[in-house]
C-alpha positions as CSV (number, residue, x, y, z in Angstrom):
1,X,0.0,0.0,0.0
2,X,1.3,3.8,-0.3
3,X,2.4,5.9,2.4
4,X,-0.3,7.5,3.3
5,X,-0.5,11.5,3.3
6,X,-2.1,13.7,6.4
7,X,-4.9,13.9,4.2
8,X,-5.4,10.3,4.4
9,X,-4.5,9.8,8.0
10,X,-7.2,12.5,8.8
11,X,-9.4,10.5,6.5
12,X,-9.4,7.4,8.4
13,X,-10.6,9.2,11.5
14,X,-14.5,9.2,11.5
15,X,-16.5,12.9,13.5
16,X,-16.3,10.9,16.6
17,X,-12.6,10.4,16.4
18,X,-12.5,6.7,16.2
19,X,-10.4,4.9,13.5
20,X,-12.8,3.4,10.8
21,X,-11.4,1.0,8.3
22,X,-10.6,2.0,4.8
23,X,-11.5,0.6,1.6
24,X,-7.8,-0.7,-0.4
25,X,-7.6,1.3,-3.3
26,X,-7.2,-0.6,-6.6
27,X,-4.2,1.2,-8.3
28,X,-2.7,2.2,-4.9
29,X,-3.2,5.6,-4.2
30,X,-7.4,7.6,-4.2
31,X,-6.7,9.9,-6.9
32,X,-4.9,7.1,-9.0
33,X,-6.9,6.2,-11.7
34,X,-5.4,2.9,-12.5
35,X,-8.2,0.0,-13.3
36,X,-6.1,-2.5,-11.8
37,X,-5.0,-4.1,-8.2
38,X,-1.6,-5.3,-8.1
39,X,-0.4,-8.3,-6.8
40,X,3.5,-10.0,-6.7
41,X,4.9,-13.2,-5.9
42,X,5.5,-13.9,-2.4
43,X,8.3,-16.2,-2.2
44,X,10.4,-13.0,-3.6
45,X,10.1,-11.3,-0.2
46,X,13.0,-14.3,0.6
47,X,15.4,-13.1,-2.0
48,X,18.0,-9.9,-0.5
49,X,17.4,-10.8,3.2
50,X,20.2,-8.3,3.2
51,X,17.8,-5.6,2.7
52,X,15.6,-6.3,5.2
53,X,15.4,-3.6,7.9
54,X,15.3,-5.1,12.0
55,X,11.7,-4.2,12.5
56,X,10.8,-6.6,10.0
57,X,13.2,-9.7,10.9
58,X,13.0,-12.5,11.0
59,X,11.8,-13.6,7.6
60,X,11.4,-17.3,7.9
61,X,8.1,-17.7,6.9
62,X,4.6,-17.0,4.9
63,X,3.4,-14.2,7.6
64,X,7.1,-12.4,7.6
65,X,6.8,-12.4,3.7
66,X,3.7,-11.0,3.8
67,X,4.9,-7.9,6.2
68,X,7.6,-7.6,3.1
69,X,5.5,-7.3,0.7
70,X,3.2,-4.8,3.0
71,X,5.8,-2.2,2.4
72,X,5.2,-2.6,-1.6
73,X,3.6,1.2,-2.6
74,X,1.1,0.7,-4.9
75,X,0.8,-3.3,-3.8
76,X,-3.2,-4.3,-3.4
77,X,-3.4,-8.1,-3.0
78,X,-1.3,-11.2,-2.2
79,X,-1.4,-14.1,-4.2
80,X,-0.9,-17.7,-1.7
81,X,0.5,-20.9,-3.1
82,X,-1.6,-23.9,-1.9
83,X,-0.2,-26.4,0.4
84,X,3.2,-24.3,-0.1
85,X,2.1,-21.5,2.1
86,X,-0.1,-23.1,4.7
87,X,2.6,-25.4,6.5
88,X,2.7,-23.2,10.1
89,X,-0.8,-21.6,9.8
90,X,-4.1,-21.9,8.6
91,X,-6.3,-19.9,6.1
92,X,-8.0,-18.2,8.8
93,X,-4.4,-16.6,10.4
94,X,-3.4,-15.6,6.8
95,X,-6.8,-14.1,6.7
96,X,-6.2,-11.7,9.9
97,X,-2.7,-10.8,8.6
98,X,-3.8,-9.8,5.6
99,X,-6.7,-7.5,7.4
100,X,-3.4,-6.2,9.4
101,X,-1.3,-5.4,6.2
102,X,-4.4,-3.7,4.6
103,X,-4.3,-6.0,1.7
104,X,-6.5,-8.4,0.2
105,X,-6.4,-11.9,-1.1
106,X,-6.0,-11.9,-5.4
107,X,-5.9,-15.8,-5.8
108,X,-5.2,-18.8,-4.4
109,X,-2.4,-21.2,-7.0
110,X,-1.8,-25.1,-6.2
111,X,1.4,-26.2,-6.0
112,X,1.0,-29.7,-5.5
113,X,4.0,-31.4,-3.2
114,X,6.9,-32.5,-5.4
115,X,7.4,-35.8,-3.0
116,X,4.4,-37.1,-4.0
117,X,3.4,-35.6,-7.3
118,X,6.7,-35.7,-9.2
119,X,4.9,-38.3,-12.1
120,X,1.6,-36.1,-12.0
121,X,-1.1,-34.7,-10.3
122,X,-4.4,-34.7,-11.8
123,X,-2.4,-37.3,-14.7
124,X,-0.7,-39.3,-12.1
125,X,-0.8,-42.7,-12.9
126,X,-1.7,-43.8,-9.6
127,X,-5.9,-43.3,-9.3
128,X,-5.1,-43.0,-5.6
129,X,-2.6,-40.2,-6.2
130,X,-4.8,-38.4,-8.9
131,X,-8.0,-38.5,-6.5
132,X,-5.9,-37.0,-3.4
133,X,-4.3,-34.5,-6.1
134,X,-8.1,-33.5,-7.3
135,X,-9.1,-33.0,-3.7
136,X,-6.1,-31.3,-2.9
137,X,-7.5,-29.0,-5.6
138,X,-10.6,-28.0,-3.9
139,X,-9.0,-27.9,-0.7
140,X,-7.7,-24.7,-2.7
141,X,-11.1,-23.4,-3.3
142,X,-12.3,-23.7,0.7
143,X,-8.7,-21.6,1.6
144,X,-9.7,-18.9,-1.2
145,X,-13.1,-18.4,0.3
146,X,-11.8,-18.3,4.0
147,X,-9.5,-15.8,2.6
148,X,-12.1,-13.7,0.5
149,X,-11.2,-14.2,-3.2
150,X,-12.6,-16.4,-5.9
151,X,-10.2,-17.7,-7.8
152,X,-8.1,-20.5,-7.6
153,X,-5.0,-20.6,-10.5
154,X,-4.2,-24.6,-11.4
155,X,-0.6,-24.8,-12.3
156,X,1.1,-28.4,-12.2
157,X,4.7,-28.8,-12.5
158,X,4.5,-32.2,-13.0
159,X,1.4,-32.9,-15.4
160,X,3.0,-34.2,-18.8
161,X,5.7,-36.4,-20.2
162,X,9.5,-36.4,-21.0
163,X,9.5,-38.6,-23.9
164,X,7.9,-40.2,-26.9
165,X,5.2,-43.2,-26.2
166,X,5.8,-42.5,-22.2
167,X,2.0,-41.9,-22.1
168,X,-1.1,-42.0,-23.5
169,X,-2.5,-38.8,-24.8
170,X,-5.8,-38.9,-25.0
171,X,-6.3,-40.5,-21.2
172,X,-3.7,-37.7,-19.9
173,X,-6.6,-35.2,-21.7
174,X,-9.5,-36.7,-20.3
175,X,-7.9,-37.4,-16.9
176,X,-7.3,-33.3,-16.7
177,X,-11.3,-32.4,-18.7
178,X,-12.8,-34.5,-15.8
179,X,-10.9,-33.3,-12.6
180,X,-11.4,-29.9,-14.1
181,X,-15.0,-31.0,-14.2
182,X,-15.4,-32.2,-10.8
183,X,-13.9,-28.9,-9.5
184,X,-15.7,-26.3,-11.3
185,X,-18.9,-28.3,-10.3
186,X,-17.9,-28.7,-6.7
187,X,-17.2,-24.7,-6.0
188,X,-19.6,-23.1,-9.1
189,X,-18.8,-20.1,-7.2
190,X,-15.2,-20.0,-7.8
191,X,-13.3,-18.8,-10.9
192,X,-11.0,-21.9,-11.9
193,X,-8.4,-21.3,-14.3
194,X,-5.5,-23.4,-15.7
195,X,-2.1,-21.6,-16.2
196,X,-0.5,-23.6,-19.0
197,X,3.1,-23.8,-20.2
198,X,5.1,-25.6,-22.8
199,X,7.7,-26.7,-20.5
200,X,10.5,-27.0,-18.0
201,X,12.8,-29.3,-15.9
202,X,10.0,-31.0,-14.5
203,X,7.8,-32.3,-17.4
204,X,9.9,-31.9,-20.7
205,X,6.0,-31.8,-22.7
206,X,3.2,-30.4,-20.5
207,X,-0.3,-32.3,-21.6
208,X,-1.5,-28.3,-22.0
209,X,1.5,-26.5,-23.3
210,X,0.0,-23.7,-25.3
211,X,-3.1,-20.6,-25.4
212,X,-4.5,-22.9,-28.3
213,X,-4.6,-26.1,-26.9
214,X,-5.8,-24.8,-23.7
215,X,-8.7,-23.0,-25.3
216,X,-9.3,-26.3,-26.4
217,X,-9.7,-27.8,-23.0
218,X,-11.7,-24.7,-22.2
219,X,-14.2,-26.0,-25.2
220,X,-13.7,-29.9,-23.5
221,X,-14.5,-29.2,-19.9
222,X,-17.2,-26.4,-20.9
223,X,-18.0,-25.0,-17.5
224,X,-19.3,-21.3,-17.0
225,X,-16.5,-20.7,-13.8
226,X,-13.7,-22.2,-16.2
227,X,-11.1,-20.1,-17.7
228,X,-7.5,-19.2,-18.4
229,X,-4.5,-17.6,-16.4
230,X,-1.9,-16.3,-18.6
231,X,1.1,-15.9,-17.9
232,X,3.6,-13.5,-20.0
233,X,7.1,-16.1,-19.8
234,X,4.9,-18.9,-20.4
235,X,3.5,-17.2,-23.7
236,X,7.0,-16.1,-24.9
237,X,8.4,-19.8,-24.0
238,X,5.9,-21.4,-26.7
239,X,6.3,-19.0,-29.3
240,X,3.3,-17.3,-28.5
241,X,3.0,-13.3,-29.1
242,X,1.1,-12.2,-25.7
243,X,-1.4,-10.0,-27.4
244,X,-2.4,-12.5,-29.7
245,X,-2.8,-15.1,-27.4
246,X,-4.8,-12.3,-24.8
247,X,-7.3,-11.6,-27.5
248,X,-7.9,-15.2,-28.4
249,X,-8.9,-16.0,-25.1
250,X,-11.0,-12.6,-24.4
251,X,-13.4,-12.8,-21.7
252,X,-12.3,-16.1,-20.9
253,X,-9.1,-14.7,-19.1
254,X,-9.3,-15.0,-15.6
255,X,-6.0,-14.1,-15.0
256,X,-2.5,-12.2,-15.8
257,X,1.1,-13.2,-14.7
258,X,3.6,-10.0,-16.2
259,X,7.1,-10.9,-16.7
260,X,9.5,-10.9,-19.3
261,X,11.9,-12.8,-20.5
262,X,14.9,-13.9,-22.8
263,X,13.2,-16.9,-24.4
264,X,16.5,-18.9,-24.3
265,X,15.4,-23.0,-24.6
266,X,13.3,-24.2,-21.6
267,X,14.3,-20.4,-19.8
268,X,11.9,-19.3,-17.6
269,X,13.3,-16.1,-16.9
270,X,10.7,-14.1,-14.7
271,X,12.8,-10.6,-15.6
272,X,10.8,-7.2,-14.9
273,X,7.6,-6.2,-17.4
274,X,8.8,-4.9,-20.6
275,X,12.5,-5.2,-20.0
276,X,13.3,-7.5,-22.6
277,X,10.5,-7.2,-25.2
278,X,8.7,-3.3,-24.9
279,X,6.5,-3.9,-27.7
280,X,4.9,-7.2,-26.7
281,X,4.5,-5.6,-23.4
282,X,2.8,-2.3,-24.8
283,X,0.4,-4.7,-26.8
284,X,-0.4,-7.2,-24.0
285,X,-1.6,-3.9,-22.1
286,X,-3.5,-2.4,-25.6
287,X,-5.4,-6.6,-25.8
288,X,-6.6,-6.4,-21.9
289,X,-7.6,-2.8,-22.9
290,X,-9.5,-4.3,-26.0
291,X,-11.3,-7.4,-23.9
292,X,-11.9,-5.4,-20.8
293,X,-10.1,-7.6,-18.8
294,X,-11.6,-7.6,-14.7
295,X,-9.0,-9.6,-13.2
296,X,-6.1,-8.3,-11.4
297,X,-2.1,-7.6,-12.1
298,X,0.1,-10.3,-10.9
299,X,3.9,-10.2,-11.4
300,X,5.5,-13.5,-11.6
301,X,9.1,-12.8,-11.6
302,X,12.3,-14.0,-9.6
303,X,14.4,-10.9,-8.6
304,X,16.9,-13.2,-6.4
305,X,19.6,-10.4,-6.8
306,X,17.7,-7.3,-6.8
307,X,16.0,-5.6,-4.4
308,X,12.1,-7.3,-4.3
309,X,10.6,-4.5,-2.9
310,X,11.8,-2.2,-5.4
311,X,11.4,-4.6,-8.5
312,X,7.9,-4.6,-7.5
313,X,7.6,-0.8,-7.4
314,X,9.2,-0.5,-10.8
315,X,7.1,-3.4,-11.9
316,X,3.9,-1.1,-11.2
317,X,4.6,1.8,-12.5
318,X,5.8,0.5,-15.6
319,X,2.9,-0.9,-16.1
320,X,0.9,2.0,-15.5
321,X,2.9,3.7,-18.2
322,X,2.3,0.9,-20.7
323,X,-1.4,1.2,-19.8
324,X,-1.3,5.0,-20.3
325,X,0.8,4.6,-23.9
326,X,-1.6,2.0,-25.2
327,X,-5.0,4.1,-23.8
328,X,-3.6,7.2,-26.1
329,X,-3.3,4.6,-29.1
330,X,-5.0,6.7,-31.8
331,X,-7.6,4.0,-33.0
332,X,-8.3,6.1,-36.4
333,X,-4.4,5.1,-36.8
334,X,-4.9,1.5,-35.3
335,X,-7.8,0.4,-38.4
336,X,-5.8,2.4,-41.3
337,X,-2.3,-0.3,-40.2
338,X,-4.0,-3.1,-39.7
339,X,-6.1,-2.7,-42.7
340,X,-3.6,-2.4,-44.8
341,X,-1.2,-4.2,-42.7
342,X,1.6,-1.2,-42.5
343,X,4.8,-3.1,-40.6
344,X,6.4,0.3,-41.3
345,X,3.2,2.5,-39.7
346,X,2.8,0.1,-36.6
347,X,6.3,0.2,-35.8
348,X,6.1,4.0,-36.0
349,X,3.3,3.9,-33.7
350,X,5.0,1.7,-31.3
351,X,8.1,4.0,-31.1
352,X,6.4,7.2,-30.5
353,X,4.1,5.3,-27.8
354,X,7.0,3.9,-26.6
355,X,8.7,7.6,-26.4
356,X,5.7,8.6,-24.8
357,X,6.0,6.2,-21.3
């Protein structure tokens, strides 16, 4: 949240002089205009322990990141890893800390325990396994409603294959369509949505590993709560441009992970928005423009040798700047390049919008 100003500090004092509790601005600050709430990744506040000032020490755990990430201007929500984050306390604690901090819950993502779900979660082999994966998964949904959001964000590390023949696709499909299923049915009040990606050390071939296929398990599972998270590295990693992939999925995006990255092999890179690739950032802002996207901002990115708090700050207001750039757009401009699909006019456009942040 932002420092707040006398102004504000006078503001949370009601006639009878009593404190009364403020509603958590979306872009950070009452006169910020800014559709958006921010979240960032938690397990950040661990990286540059260095920096950490006294009052906040010790930093050993899921409630001392979450003071960390309190001191984040402009930060509105906190995103919780499921079982990752609920070792040492329960939904309930996370919820009064969060109340404390003046921040909100954004979503609640599974990370399912590598010890036991290294050959799959919802495709584990095992029926056993896959059933206590699948109830693992709504386990997810109860924390997100004790904490006061509605979405849970399905990402497996482990979902997949490593090589040719080692599984059956069509059951590895089905298996995923019908937990999917079984969830969204369960908890028709939560937003579900599966993050895909291409791949990494874990599972060389994910079973979902692009927008397009996943849109196709969107079509499979057909449920009104089901939808996508999309995350920026995991776009760039399959080959995908963001913007594309953004409008393709329209109001079935549920959710945003910014990053950037290199796009080296298999590198998940998690650098800071817009750092590596400007113009795939300034159109990834121009497509949730364009779809009126209602989610919130979530920066997935792995600052382990810069300072967190401030890679979060710069994070947000380089957002804000691509927002502003893309909102200015001329649209008159817009129709006459793609209509005659200008390469030389749109990269003009981008350059002077680019000049402009």
């Amino acid at each position: 949240p932002s420092i707040p100003t006398l102004d504000d500090v006078k503001a949370l004092l009601n006639a009878n002089g009593e404190a009364a509790i403020k509603c958590i601005p979306r872009g950070g600050s009452d006169d910020d205009a800014f559709p958006f709430m921010f979240g960032s990744r938690i397990n950040s506040m661990k990286d540059r322990l260095d920096l950490v000032s006294n009052s906040l020490l010790p930093m050993n755990s899921p409630r001392d990141w979450l003071r960390r990430q309190a001191t984040i201007r402009g930060l509105g929500c906190v995103d919780f890893n499921y079982p990752q984050h609920f070792h040492d306390w329960n939904a309930e604690e996370a919820k009064q800390a969060l109340d404390e901090a003046n921040l909100v819950a954004g979503a609640v993502c599974l990370r399912y325990p590598s010890k036991k779900f290294a050959r799959g979660a919802m495709n584990h082999p095992n029926p056993k396994l896959r059933r206590e994966a699948i109830e693992i998964t709504k386990q997810a949904a109860e924390v997100a409603k004790t904490l006061g959001c509605n979405e849970v964000v399905v990402w497996s590390a482990y979902d997949g294959y490593d090589y040719p023949f080692q599984v059956n696709y069509k059951e590895k499909w089905n298996q995923i369509v019908e937990a999917f299923q079984e969830c969204c049915d369960a908890y028709p009040e939560i937003k579900w949505s599966l993050e895909f990606k291409p791949t990494d050390e874990n599972t060389r071939f994910f079973t979902v590993p692009s927008t397009g296929a996943a849109m196709l398990l969107l079509k499979d599972i057909d449920r009104a709560n089901m939808g996508l998270t999309l995350d920026m590295g995991h776009m760039l990693m399959s080959g995908e441009n963001p913007g594309q992939s953004i409008q393709m999925v329209g109001d079935k995006l549920f959710g945003i992970q910014l990053n950037d990255g290199y796009t080296r092999l298999a590198a998940e890179d998690g650098m800071m928005f817009g750092s590596i690739h400007p113009s795939l950032a300034l159109e990834a802002m121009y497509q949730l423009r364009q779809i009126d996207f209602k989610g919130h901002l979530y920066f997935d990115t792995f600052p382990q040798r810069t300072d967190p708090v401030k890679e979060a700050e710069y994070n947000i207001r380089r957002v804000k700047e691509f927002w502003r750039a893309a909102g200015r757009m001329s649209r008159t401009e817009l129709e006459r390049i793609a209509s005659e699909h200008d390469a030389i006019g749109a990269l003009e456009l981008v350059n002077q919008s680019l000049r402009d942040c």
